[in-house]
C-alpha positions in Angstrom: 5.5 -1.7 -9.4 6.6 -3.0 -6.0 3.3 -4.9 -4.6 2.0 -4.0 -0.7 1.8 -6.8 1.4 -0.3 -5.7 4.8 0.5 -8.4 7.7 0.3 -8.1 11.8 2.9 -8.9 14.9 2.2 -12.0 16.5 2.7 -12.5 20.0 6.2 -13.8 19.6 7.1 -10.8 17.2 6.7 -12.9 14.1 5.3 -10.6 10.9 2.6 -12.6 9.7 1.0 -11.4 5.9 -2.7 -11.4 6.1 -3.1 -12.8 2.6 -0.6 -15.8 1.3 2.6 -14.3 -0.2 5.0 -16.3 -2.6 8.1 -15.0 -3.0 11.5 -16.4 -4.3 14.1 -17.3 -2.1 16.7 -14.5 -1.4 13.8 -11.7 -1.7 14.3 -8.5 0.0 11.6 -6.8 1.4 11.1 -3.6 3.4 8.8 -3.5 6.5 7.0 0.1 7.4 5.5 -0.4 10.6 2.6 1.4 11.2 0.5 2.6 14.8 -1.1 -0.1 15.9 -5.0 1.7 16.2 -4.3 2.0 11.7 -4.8 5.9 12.4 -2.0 6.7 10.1 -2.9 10.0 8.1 -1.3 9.3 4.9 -3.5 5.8 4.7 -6.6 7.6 5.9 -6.0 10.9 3.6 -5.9 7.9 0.6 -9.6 7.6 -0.1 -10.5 11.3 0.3 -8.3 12.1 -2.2 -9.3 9.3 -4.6 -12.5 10.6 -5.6 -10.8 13.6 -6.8 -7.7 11.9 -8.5 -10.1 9.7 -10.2 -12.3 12.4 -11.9 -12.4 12.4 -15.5 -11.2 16.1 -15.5 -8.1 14.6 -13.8 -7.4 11.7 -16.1 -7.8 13.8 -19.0 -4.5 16.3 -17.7 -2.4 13.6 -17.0 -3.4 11.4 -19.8 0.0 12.5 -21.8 2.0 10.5 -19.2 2.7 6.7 -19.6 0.9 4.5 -17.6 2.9 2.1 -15.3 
């Protein structure tokens, strides 16, 4: 599972991670940058649909898959 690190743009264009991050030299990383007013639909849509993922009705049909 590849972890998600959120961080902000300084004002010299430096990413800065809002939480400490150690990582080993020669990581890579991929940078999504997102609208700056954090309206984005897919992050927003995320806890609407969590209730229903979470149900127990849910777990129960996709309990025959492995869990990652």
């Amino acid at each position: 599972m590849f972890p998600t690190i959120e961080a902000e743009v300084d004002e010299k264009g430096h990413i800065r991670p809002k939480e400490p991050v150690m990582l080993p030299p020669g990581s890579r990383v991929l940078v999504t940058v997102l609208g700056s007013d954090g309206s984005e639909p897919a992050l927003l849509s995320e806890a609407a649909l969590a209730s229903d993922w979470e149900r127990p009705e849910e777990e129960a049909a996709w309990s025959h898959l492995p869990r990652v």
